[in-house]
C-alpha positions in Angstrom: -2.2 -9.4 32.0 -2.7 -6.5 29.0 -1.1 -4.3 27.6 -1.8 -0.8 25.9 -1.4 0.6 23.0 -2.5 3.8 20.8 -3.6 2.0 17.4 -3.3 4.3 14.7 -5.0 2.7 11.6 -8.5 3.0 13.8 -10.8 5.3 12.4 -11.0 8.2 15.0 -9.0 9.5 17.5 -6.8 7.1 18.4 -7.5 5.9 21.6 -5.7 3.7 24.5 -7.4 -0.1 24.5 -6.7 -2.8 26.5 -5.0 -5.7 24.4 -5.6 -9.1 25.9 -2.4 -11.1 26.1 -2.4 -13.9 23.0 -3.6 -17.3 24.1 -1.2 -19.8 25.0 -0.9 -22.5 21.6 0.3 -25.5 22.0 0.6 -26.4 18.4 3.0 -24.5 15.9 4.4 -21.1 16.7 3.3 -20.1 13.3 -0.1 -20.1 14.1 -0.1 -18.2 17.4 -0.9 -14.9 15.6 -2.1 -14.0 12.5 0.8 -11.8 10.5 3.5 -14.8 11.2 1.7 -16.9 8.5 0.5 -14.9 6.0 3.8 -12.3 5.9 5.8 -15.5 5.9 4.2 -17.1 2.7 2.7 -14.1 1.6 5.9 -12.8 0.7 7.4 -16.1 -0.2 4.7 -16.5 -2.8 4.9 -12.9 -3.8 8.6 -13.6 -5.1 8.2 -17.3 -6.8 5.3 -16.1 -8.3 7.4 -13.1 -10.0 10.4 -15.8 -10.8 7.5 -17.5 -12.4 6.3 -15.3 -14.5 9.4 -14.1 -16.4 9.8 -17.4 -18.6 5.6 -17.5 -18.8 5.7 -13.9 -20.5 9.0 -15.1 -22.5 7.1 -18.4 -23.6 9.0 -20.8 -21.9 6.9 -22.2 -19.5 3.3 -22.8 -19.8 0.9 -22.9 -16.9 -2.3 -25.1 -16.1 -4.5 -22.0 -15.9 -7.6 -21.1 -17.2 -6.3 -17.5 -17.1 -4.0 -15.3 -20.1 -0.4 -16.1 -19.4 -1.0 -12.0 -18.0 -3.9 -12.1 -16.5 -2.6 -15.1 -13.9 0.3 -12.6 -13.2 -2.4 -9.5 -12.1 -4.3 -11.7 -10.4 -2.0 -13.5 -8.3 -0.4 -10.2 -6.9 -3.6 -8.3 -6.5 -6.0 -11.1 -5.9 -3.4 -13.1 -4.2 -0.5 -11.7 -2.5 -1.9 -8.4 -1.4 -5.0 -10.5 0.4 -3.0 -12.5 2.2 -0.6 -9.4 3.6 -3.7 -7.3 4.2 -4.9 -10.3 6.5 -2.2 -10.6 8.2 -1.9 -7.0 9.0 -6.2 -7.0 9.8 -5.8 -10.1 12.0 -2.6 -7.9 13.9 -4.5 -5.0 14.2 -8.1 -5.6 15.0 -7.4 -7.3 18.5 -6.3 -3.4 18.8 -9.4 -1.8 17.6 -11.7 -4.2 20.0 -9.9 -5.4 23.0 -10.7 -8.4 22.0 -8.6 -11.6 21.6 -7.0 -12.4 18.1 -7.2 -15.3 16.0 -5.1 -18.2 16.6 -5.0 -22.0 15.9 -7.4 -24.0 14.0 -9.4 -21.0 12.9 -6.4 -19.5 11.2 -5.1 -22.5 9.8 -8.7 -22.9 8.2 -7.4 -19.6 6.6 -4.4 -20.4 5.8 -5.1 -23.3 3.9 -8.0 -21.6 2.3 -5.6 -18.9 1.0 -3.3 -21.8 -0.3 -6.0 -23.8 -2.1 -7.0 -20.6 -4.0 -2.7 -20.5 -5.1 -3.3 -24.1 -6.4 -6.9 -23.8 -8.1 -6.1 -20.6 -10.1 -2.9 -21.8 -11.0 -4.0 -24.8 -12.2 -7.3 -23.7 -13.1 -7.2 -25.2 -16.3 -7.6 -28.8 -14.6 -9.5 -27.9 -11.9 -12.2 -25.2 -13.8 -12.7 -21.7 -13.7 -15.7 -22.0 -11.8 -14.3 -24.6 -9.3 -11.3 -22.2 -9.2 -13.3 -19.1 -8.7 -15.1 -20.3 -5.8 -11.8 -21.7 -3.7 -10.1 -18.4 -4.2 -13.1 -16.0 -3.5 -14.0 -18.0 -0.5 -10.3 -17.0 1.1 -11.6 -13.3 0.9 -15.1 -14.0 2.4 -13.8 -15.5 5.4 -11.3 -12.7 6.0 -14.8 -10.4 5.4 -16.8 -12.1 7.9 -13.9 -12.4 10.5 -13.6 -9.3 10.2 -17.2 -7.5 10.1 -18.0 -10.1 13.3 -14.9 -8.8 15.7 -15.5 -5.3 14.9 -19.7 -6.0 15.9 -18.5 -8.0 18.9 -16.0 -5.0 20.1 -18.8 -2.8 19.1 -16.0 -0.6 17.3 -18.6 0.5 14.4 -15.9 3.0 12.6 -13.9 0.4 11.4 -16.8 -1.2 9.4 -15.4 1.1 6.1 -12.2 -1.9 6.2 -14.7 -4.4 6.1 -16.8 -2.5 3.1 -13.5 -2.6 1.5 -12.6 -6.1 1.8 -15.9 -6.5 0.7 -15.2 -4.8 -2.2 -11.9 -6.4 -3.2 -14.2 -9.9 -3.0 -16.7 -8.4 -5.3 -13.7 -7.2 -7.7 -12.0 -10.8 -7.5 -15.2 -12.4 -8.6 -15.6 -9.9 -11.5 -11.9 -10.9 -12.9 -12.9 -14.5 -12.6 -16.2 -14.0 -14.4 -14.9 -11.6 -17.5 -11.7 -13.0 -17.5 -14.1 -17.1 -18.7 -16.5 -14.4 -20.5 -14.1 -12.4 -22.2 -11.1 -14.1 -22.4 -9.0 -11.6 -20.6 -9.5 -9.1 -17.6 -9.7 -5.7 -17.3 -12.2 -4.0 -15.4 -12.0 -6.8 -12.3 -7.9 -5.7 -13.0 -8.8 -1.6 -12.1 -11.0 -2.3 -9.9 -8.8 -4.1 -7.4 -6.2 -2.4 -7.8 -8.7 0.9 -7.1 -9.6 -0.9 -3.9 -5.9 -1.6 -2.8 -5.0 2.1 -3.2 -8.1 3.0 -1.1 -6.5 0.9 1.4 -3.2 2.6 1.5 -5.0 5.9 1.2 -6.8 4.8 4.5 -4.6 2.8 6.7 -1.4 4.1 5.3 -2.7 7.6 5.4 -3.4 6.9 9.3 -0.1 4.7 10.3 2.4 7.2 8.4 1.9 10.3 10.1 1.2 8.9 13.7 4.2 6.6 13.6 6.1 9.6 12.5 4.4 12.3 14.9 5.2 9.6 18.1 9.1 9.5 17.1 9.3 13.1 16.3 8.4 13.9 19.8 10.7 11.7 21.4 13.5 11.9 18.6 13.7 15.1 16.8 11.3 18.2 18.3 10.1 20.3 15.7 7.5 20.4 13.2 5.0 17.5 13.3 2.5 15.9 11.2 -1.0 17.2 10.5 -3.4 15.5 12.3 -6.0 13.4 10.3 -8.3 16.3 9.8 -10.8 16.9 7.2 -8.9 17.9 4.1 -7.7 13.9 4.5 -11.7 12.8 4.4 -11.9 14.9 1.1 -8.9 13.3 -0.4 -10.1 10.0 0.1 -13.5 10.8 -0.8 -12.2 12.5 -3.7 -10.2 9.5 -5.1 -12.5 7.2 -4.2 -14.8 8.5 -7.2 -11.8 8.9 -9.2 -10.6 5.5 -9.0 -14.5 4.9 -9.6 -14.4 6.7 -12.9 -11.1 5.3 -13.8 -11.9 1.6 -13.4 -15.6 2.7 -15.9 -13.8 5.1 -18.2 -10.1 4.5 -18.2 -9.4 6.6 -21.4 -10.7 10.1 -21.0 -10.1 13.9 -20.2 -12.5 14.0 -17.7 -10.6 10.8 -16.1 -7.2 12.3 -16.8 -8.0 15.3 -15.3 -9.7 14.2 -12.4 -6.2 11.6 -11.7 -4.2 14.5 -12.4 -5.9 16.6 -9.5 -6.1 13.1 -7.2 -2.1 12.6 -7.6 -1.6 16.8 -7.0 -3.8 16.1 -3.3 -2.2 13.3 -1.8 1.6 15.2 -2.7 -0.1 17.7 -0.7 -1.7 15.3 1.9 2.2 13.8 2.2 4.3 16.8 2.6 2.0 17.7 5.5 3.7 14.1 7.1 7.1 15.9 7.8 8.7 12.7 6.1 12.2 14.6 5.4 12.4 14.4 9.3 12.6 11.4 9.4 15.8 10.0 7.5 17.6 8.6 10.7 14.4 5.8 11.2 14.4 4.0 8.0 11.4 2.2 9.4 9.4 5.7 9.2 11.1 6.7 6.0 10.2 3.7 3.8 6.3 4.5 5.1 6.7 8.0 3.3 8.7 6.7 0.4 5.9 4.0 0.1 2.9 6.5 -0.2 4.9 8.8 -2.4 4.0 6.2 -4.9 0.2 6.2 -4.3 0.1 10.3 -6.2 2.8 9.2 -8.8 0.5 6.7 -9.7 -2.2 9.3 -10.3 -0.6 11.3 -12.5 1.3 8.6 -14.2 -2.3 6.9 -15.2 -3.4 10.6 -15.8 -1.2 10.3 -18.3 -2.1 7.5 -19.6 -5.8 8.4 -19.7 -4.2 11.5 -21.9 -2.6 9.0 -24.2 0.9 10.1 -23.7 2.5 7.1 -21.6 1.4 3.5 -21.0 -1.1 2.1 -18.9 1.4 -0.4 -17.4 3.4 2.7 -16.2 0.8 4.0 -13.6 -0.2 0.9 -12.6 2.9 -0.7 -11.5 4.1 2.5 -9.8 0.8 1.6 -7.6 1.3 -2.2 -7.1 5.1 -2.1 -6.9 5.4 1.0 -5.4 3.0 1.7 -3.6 1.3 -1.9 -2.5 4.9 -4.0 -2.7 7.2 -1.3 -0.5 4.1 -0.1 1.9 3.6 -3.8 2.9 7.2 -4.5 3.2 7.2 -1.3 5.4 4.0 -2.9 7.2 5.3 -6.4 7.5 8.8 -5.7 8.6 7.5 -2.6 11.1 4.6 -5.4 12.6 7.3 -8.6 12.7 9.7 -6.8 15.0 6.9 -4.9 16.8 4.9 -8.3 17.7 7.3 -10.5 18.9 9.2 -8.2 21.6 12.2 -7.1 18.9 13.7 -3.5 19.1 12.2 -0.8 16.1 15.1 -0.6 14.2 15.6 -1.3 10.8 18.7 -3.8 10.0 20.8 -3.6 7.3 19.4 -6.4 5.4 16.2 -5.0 6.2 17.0 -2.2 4.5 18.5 -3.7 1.4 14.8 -5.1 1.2 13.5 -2.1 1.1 16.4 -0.9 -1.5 15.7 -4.0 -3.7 11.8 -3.1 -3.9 12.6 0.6 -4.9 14.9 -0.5 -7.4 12.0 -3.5 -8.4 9.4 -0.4 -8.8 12.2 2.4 -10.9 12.9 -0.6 -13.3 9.5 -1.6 -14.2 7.7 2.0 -14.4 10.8 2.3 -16.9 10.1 -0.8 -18.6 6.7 0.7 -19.4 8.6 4.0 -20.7 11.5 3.3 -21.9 9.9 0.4 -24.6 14.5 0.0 -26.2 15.2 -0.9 -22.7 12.3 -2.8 -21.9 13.8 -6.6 -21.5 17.2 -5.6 -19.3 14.8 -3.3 -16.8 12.2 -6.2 -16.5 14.7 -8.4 -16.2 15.9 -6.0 -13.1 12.3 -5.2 -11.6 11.8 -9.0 -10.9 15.4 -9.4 -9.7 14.4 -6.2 -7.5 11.3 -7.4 -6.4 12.2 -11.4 -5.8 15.6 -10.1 -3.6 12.8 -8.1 -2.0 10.5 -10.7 -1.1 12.7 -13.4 -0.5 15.3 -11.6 1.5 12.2 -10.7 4.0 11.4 -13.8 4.0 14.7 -15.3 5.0 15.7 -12.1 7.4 12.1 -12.3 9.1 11.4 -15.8 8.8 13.2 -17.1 12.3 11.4 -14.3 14.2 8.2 -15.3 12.6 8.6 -18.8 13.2 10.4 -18.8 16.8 8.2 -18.7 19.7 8.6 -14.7 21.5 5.7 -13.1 24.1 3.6 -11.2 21.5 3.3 -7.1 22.3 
């Protein structure tokens, strides 16, 4: 038995595949497909981590890490939350792309616990060694690369290989935070150049699964105006912030770089409004897509600002990974979980306070970064935002990711 379905992150047209049924495990649930795992901790280690790092910014707790008290924070949301989300979405979605069978049992334990080990070495990196620690964590994102990059060869679906370049690229970016972080003593380059890759990412597969999600229930739901196709104006956006975030991550501090943000942030507004997202305010489940993106251009021009020197750094960089990476993957993680195991496309009420708590998380630390007199109380309220968040999907989503359901 297969099923069908029209993938919309693949590169392309999107096209009707066959989807081979999920094997039968006999072990644990959890490991029957990939997103039930790494949503499931992903997100439960996205909100401890955060509950962590309040008393280490205040000073009252000190971890065993190699790392700046700061530096252990970036990295373990960009090097290792967002990894293990963008797994489980890649493991989901490439059975789609290829027609060929997902991962299951002992290969994605061997992932899994990969993935943890890298938790455990950074964090206590200090015992363990940087370079010890570097090579645990970096090997998580190499195995996700060649997993990857050898389904899409054996499906022979070629156009997908620019994900793999990108994971790629995230690898090459975690390494560099390792190495300046023991050379220099703190990060920054390996910090912008992540978090350059992760917005590439959203750019791509967010700029693909927004407007077709949308366009599908529009037809069905509410007749009128549609989205705009993928066309090539979206190719020359990409493109186009692709060497911004390039220059950005070299040259954070300059008019050319400000300017060129400034213009990046102005096209994806554009590229958004052509999504007909004010359409779509009776499917919360499409709306927090468009809300999610609408982060990716304020972070432009926030950290066009910046490159201006009239606002913090911090400012545009949280409205992307708060924003932009923390409510896109809760869009993508609640939208998969119920789509995956057989449960109706509708978002819940406390699915939706999740998605309320992260957009508070994201307005309370941009203001942090702006509003320096209020700085304490709105931190204080971004991580309350942001663990609610996290731990709220966790507990909503986690009996549906652990109970055994006939995968779609």
């Amino acid at each position: 038995m297969s099923s069908t379905t029209i993938d919309p992150s693949a590169s392309g047209p999107a096209k009707r595949k066959p989807v081979p049924r999920y094997r039968e495990q006999g072990g644990l649930t959890l490991l029957s497909a990939g997103f039930r795992p790494f949503f499931f901790f992903g997100a439960v280690f996205a909100a401890v981590a955060v509950l962590l790092w309040l008393p280490v910014y205040y000073g009252d707790l000190t971890l065993q890490t190699a790392f700046a008290p700061r530096d252990w924070h970036v990295h373990e949301m960009l090097y290792g939350y967002l990894p293990a989300v963008i797994t489980g979405f890649l493991l989901t979605a490439i059975p789609n792309w290829t027609g060929r069978l997902p991962l299951q049992g002992r290969p994605l334990l061997v992932l899994v616990l990969t993935w943890l080990a890298g938790r455990l070495c950074v964090t206590f990196s200090a015992d363990t060694g940087w370079l010890a620690a570097m090579l645990v964590d970096a090997s998580f994102m190499a195995l996700v690369a060649l997993a990857a990059a050898r389904e899409i060869a054996a499906g022979k679906n070629w156009s997908n290989l620019n994900v793999v370049a990108l994971l790629t690229l995230l690898l090459a970016g975690n390494i560099a935070f390792h190495l300046e972080a023991h050379v220099n003593g703190t990060a920054d380059y390996g910090i912008r150049a992540g978090i350059g890759v992760v917005i590439l990412l959203i750019s791509l597969i967010g700029g693909r699964i927004t407007p077709s999600f949308t366009r599908n229930w529009l037809v069905r739901e509410n007749p009128g105006r549609l989205p705009v196709p993928f066309n090539k104006l979206d190719i020359a956006i990409v493109a186009f912030s692709a060497a911004t975030l390039i220059l950005w991550t070299v040259l954070p501090i300059s008019m050319v770089t400000g300017t060129a943000l400034a213009l990046a942030g102005v096209a994806h507004l554009v590229r958004l409004a052509r999504w007909a997202g004010d359409r779509t305010l009776r499917d919360r489940l499409l709306l927090v897509l468009h809300v999610g993106y609408l982060f990716v251009p304020l972070g432009f021009l926030l950290t066009a600002c910046a490159a201006f020197g009239l606002v913090p750094p911090s400012a545009g960089m949280h409205a992307w990974m708060v924003g932009g990476a923390g409510i896109m993957t809760l869009a993508v993680m609640t939208r998969a979980s119920l789509g995956h195991t057989g449960q109706e496309l509708r978002a819940s009420l406390p699915t939706q306070a999740v998605y309320l708590a992260a957009l508070v998380a994201v307005m309370a630390r941009v203001g942090a970064a702006l509003l320096p007199s209020w700085s304490d109380p709105l931190l204080h309220l971004s991580v309350l935002g942001w663990s609610v968040a996290f731990l709220g999907f966790a507990l909503s989503y986690g009996p549906t990711l652990l109970a055994r359901s006939k995968p779609h």
